[in-house]
N, C-alpha and C positions, 0 to 999 in steps of 0.2 A: 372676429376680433372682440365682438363684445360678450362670445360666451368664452373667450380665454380670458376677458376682466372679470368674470362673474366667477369663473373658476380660481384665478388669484388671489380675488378677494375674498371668497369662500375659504381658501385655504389660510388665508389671514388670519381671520376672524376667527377659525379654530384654531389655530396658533394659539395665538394670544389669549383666546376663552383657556384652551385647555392650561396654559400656562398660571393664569390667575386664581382660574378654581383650585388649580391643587396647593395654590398659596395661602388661598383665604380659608380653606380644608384644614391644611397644615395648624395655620394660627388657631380655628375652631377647636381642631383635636388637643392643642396646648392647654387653652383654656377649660378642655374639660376633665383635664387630665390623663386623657390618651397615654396612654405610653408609647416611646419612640419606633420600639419594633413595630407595636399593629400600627404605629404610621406611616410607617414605611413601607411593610406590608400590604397596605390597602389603597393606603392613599399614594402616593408616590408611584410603588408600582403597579397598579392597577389606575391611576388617576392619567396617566400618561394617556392609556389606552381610549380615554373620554370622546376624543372628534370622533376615532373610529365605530363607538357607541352608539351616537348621537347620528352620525351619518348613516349607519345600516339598519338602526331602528325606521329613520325617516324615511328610511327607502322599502325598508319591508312596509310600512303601512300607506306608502305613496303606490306600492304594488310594483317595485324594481328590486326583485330579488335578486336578477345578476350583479347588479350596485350592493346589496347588501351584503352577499356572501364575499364576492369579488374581493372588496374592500378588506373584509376579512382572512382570505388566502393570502393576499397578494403583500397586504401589512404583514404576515409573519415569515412570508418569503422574505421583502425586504429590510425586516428586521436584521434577520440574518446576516442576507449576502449583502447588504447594501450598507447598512449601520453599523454591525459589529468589523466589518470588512474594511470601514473608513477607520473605524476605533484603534481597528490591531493596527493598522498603516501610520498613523501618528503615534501609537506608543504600543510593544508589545505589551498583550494584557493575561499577565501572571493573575494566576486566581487558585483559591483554594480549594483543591476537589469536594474536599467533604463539605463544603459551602454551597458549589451550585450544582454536583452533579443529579442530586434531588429532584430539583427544578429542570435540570435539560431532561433528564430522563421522563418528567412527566408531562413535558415536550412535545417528546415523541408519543407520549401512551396517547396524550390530548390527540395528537394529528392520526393516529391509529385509530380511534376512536371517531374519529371525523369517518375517515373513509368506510368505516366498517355502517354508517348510521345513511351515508349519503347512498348506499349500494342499490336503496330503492328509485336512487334519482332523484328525492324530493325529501328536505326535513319537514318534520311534523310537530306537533305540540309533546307526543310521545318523546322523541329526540331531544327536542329543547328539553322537556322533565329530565332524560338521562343526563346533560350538559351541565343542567344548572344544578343537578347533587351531585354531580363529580366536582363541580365549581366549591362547594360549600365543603365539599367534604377534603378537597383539598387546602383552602384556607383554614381549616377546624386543626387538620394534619400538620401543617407545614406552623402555625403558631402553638400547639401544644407541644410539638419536638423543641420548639425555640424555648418556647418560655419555661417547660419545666423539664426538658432534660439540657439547657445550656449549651444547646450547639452552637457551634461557632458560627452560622449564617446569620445568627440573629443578629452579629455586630454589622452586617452586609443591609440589612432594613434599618438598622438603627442609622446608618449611614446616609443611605437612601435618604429618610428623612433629613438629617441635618445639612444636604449636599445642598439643598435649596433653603438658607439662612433667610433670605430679606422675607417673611411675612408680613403681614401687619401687624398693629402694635394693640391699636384699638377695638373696640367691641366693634365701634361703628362700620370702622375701615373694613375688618372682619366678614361684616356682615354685605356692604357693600361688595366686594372681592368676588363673595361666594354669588352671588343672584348675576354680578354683571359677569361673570365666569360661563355662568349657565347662560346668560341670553347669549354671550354671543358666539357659545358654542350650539344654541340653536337656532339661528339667524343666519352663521356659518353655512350650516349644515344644510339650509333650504337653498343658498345663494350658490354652495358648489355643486346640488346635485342640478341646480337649472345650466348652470357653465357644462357640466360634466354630460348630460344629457342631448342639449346641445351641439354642442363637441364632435359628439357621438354619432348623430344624426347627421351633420354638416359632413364629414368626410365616411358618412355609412359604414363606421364601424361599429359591433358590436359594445351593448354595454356593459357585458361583462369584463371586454378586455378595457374599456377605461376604467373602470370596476379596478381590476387588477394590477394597473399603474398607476396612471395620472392622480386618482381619488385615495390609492393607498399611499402612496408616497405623500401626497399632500399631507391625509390624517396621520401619517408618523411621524412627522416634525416634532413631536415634542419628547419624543421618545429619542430622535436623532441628537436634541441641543441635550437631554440630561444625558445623555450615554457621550456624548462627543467632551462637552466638558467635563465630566468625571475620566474621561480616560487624559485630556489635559492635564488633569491633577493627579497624575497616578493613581485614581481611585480605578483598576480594574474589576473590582467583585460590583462595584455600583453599574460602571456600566454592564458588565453581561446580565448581572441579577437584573437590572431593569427590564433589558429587552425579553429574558426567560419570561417575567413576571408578566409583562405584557403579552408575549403569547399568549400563553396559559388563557389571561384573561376573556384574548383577542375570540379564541375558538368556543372553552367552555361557559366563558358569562355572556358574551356580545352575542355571539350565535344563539345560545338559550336562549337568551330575549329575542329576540328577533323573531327566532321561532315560533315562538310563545302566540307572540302578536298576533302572527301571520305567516301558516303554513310556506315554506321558499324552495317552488320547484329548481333544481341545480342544471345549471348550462352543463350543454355534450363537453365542451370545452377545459369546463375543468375536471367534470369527470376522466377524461382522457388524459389530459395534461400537466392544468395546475396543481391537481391535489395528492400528485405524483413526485412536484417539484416541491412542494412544503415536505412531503414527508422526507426528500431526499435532502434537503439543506438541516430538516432539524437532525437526521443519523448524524451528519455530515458533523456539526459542530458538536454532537454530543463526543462524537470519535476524537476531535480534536482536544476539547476538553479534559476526556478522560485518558488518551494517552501522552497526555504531554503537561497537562494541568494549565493550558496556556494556548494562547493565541500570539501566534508568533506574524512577523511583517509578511513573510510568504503567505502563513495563510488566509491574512489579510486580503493580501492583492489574489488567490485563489478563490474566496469568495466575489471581490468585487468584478473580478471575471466573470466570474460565474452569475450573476446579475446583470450584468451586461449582453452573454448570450442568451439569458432570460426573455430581456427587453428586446432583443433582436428577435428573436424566436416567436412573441408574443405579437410583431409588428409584420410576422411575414408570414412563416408554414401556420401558425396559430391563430391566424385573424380573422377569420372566418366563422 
């Protein structure tokens, strides 16, 4: 009982870190003139992806690389089948091809690039070097197409940004936001990997498969409330661009780092499994995407299916 309060409260606390940082982000980048796409772009969707950051860095230098990686597969699995799956279910989400298909497609290049790096069984500082210039070099990409040939996604980050109005107003408040953002998404992050850990060891399961659920669903919460209420508002390109943006980030920036730190041997586990099932949820919604321009109710409830026999799968033939 007391490592599922320490896991609850962990997933709190980066909740609400994550939520505040990318507020008090937001109001910084105003004041210093930021323009709304790179705020969007960077901070909104890439800021979402923070607990997951924050949790897999801690765990690579705590020496739980199954928690690290884990956290990482299993958030862009659930992004997927779990979050866009709920999104399409409350409102089909029409979107513009030439806005995100961009983004899915470099989706899948990110998740092909996983597998191709993990084939030795272990990422290395070599791997994270590859991660983090495909990382840069895709933000350098995806904002010079915005900014100076006018493509139409950039209204999709301008949006991003704006979808989260209430920032602060003040320098102070500002500054506050941003520092209590950061503590108590690493405060967070030390409280759910001892719940998570715990957990783990209490009913002798591995930890990469809490890695893989409990710890990534936690750290996607904040990617679940901006993607859930932009699809309340008929904002469809917000929500998928979110969850796109936050893969991307999830594989080539979180993993870089991570890596960077501290070498992260990869469990049989996901070798065999999970990094089978990312790659087949990102085809999956790339397909959707591209032949229909849209997320309809069916493939909503297709996906949320199909995360369902995930977690099933995960809890019985894959637990081991």
């Amino acid at each position: 009982m007391l490592n599922i309060l320490f896991l609850l409260a962990g997933i709190a606390s980066l909740t609400c870190g994550g939520e505040i940082l990318i507020r008090g982000s937001l109001a910084a980048a105003k004041r210093l003139g930021v323009s709304p796409l790179l705020s969007g772009l960077v901070i909104v969707g890439f800021g979402t992806s923070a607990p997951e950051l924050v949790v897999s860095v801690n765990a690579a230098i705590e020496g739980q690389p199954d928690i690290a990686i884990g956290n990482v597969v299993g958030s862009n699995i659930g992004n997927i089948l779990l979050i866009l799956g709920i999104c399409a279910v409350i409102t089909p989400l029409a979107v513009k091809p030439l806005v995100l298909r961009r983004d899915a497609a470099t989706v899948v290049a990110a998740s092909i690039l996983f597998l191709i790096l993990v084939g030795g069984s272990a990422l290395g500082r070599a791997d994270a070097t590859i991660f983090l210039v495909a990382m840069v070099s895709y933000l350098v990409w995806a904002y010079w197409s915005e900014r100076f040939h006018a493509a139409p996604s950039g209204e999709l980050y301008q949006a991003e940004a704006e979808e989260l109005s209430a920032t602060p107003k003040s320098v102070l408040w500002t500054i506050i936001a941003v520092v209590l953002g950061l503590l108590l998404l690493i405060g967070g992050s030390q409280v759910l990997l001892i719940g998570a850990i715990g957990i783990a060891e209490h009913f002798n399961v591995p930890e990469a498969v809490i890695g893989l659920t409990l710890v990534a669903i936690g750290t996607s919460l904040p990617e679940l409330s901006i993607s859930v209420i932009a699809a309340i508002r008929r904002h469809a390109d917000v929500a998928v661009g979110n969850i796109l943006g936050s893969n991307i980030f999830n594989l080539l920036g979180i993993l870089g780092v991570s890596s960077f730190l501290q070498p992260l041997p990869v469990h049989a586990r996901i070798l065999q499994f999970d990094q089978w099932v990312m790659l087949g949820t990102s085809l999956l919604l790339f397909l959707f995407l591209y032949t229909g321009s849209r997320l309809s109710r069916l493939e909503g409830g297709i996906l949320l299916g199909g995360y369902c026999i995930y977690i099933w799968l995960s809890f019985t033939v894959f637990s081991g």
